[in-house]
C-alpha positions in Angstrom: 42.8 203.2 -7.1 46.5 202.2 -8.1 46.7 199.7 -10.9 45.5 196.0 -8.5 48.1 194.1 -10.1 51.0 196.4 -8.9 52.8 194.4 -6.1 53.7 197.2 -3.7 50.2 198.7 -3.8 48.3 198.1 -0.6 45.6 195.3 -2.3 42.4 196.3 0.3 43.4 199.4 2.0 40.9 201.2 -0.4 38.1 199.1 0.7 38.3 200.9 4.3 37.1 197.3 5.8 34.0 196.4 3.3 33.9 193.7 0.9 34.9 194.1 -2.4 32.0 193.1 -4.7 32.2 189.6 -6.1 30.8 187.9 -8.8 28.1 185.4 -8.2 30.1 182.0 -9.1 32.2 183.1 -5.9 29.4 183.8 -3.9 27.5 180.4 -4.8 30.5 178.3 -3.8 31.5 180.2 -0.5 27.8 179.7 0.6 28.6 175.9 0.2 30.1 175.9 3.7 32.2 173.0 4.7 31.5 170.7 7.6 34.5 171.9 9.9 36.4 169.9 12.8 39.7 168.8 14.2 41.8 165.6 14.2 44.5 165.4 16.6 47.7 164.5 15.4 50.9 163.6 17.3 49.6 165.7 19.8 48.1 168.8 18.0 45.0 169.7 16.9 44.9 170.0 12.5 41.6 171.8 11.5 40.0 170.0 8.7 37.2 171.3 6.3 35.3 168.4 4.4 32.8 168.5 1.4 31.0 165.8 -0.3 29.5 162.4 0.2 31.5 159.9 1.6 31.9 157.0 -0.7 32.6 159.4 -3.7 36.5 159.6 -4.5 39.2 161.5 -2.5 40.4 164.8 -3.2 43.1 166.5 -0.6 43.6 170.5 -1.1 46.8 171.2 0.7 47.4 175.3 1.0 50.9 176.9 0.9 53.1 178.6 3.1 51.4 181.3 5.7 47.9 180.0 4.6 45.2 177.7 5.4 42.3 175.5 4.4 40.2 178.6 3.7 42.0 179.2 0.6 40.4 176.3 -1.5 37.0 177.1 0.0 35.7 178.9 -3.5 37.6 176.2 -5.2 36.5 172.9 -3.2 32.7 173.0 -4.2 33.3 172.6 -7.3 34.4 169.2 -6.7 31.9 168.2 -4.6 29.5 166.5 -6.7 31.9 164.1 -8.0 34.5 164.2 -4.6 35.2 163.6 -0.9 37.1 166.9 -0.7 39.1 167.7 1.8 41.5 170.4 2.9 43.2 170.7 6.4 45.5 173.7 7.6 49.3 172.8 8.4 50.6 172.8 12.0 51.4 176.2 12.4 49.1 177.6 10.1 45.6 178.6 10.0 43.0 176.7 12.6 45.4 174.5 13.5 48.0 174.0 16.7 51.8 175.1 16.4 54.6 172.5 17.5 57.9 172.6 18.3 59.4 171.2 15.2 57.8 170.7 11.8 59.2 167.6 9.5 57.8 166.2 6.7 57.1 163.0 8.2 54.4 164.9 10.4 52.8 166.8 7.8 52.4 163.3 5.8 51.0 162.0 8.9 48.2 165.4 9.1 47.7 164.3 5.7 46.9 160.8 6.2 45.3 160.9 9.1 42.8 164.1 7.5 42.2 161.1 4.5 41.2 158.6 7.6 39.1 161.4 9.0 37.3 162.1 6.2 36.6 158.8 5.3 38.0 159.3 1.8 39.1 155.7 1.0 35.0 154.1 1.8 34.8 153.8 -1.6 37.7 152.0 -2.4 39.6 154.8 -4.6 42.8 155.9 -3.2 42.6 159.8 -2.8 44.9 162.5 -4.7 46.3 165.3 -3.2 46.7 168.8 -5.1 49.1 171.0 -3.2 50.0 174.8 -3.5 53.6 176.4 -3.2 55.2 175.2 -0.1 51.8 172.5 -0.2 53.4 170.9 -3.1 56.6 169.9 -0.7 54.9 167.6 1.7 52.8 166.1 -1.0 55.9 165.3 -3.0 57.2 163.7 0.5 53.9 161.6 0.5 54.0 161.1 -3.5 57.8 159.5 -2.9 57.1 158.0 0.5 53.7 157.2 0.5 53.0 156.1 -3.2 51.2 153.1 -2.5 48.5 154.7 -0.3 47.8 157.3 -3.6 46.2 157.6 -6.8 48.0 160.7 -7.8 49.4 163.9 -6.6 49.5 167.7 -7.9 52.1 169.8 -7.4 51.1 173.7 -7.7 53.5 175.9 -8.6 55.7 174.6 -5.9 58.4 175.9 -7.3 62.4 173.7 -6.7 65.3 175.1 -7.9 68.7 173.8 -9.9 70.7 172.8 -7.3 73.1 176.0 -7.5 70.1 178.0 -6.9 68.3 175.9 -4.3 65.7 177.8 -2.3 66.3 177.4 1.4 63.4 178.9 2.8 62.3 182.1 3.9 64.9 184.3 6.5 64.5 184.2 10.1 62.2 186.5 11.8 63.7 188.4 14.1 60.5 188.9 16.6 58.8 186.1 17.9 54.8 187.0 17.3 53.3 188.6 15.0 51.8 192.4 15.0 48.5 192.9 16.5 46.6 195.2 14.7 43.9 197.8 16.5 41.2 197.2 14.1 40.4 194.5 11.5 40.4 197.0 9.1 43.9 197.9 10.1 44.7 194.3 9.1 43.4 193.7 6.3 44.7 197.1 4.8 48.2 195.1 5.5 47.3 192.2 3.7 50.1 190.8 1.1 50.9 187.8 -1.3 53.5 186.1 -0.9 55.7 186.2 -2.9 54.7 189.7 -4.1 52.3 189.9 -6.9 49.4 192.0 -8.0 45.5 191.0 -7.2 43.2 191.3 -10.1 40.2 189.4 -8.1 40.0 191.7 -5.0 37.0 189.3 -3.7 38.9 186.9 -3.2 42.1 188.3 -1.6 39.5 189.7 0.7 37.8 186.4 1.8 41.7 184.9 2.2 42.5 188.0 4.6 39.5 187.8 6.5 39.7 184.0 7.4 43.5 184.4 7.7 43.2 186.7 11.0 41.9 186.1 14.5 40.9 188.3 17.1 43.3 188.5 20.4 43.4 190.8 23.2 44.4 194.1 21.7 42.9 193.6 18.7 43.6 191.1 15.1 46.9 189.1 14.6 47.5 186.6 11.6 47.1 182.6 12.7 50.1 181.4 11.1 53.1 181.0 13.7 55.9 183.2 12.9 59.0 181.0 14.2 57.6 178.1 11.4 60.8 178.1 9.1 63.3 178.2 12.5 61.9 174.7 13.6 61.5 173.3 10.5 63.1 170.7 8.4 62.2 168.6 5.0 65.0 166.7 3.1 66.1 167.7 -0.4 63.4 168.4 -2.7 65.1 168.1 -5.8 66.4 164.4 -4.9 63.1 163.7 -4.4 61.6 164.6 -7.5 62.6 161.6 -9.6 61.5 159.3 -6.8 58.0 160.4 -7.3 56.4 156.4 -7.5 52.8 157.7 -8.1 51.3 159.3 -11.0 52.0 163.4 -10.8 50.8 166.6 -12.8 52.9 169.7 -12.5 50.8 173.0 -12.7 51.7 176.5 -12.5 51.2 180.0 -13.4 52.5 180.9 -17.0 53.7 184.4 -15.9 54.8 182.9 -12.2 57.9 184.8 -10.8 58.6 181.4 -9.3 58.0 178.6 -12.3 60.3 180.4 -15.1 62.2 178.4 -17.8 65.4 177.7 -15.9 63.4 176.0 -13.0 61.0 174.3 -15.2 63.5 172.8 -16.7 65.0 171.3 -14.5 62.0 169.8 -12.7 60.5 168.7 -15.7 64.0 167.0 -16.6 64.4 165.3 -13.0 60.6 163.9 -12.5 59.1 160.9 -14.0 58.5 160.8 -18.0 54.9 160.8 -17.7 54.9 163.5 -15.8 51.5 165.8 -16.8 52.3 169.3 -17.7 49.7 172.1 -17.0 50.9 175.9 -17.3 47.5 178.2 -16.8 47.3 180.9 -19.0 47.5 184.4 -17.4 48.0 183.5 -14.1 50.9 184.4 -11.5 52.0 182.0 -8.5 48.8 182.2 -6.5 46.8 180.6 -9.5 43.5 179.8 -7.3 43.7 183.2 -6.8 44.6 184.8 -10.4 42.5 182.3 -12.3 39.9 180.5 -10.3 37.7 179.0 -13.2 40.8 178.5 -15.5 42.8 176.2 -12.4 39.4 174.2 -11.8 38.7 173.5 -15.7 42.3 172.4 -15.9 42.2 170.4 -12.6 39.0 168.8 -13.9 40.9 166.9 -16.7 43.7 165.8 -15.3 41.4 164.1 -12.9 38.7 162.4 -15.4 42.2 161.0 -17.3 43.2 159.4 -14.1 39.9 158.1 -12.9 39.3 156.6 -16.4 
């Protein structure tokens, strides 16, 4: 097998469709299976996964761009004991419906209306949201807009730019669906991250691919809708970031190819003083992914300090 942390190498083509074998942590918290429903929201359905008692304190995982709730599903349990977690997919993304335009105003609004949902306020906590990569966008919206209904937010290696350098998205696609593929193990052989990176937990980027695919006439096709960043609008992250009215931890991957010195610097230097600074060790932009245990351990401190 080519070196699994080589970006161009196919990640689960060698697998020929079988799981990759997984260590037992992973298999303990995947077989904590979430309740699963859906909340309408200005008209389209947002799948929502929740795990927890109610009463206990909120905690919102918010995925990133092309994903879905699945992704936190090995990282939710551990929160469990001590949460009301939550985790919904975008518009336009995993379980849920696609719209016609996507603003940031709606995706606070799928937010909120998951924490209503979910009941995440019954104990009288305000809930915190942790968002990944393009997750960490909206929940800076809600961080600036929404302050007073938060206790803190977490941005993920969302990763803003100077403003000579500002990142404006993704290009067009040019085709309007995506590929349907014959076989699932076609698809999964075609599975990437995004941006690309090498996969040193295989298990993992299997159980993403898997839940990121649906069956169709013809065969598999991804859930995300491919025409997202033609409809979509947000306004200027990086005027935003010294707006930020809540508390707010900044966490990324040390070796990300998105969070290097140049951009660090500059959000560090535009959000709030207190901001919380958490780099994990060894881990790219996907750092659920590249360092499961390490991203929980961290997360778990930077919660205890703000529950305190």
């Amino acid at each position: 097998m080519a070196d699994d942390r080589t970006p161009s190498a196919s990640l689960l083509a060698p697998f020929a469709g079988e799981r990759p074998a997984a260590p037992a942590w992973f298999n303990e918290a995947v077989a904590q299976v979430p309740e699963r429903s859906t909340l309408s929201v200005d008209g389209v359905d947002i799948e929502l996964l929740t795990w927890g008692e109610v009463g206990k304190p909120g905690l919102v995982f918010l995925h990133g761009n092309g994903a879905h709730a699945d992704w936190w599903s090995f990282i939710a349990p551990f929160f469990a004991k001590d949460w009301r977690v939550a985790a919904i997919s975008w518009s336009g993304m995993g379980g849920s419906g696609w719209r016609e335009a996507y603003t940031a105003p709606l995706f606070a609004a799928e937010v909120f209306a998951a924490v209503e949902a979910a009941e995440m306020e019954a104990g009288g906590v305000k809930p915190i949201l942790v968002g990944h990569s393009f997750g960490g966008f909206p929940t800076l919206y809600c961080g600036v807009e929404h302050a007073d209904r938060l206790r803190a937010i977490v941005m993920v290696d969302s990763s803003i730019q100077p403003p000579e350098k500002r990142w404006r998205g993704p290009p067009s696609r040019p085709d309007a669906a995506n590929r349907v593929y014959e076989s699932l193990e076609a698809a999964l052989a075609r599975f990437r991250l995004a941006p690309p990176q090498g996969c040193e937990n295989l298990y993992i980027a299997d159980f993403i691919a898997r839940t990121s695919l649906k069956e169709v006439e013809g065969g598999w096709t991804w859930k995300f809708d491919p025409a997202i960043w033609q409809r979509f609008s947000m306004p200027d992250l990086g005027e935003m970031l010294p707006k930020i009215a809540c508390p707010v931890a900044l966490v990324w991957g040390a070796r990300s190819a998105l969070m290097q010195a140049e951009t660090l610097d500059y959000m560090i230097d535009q959000m709030p003083d207190d901001v919380v600074l958490l780099p994990i060790p060894d881990a790219d932009h996907h750092v659920m992914i590249d360092q499961p245990l390490a991203f929980v351990a961290g997360l778990r401190g930077l919660l205890a300090g703000w529950l305190d």
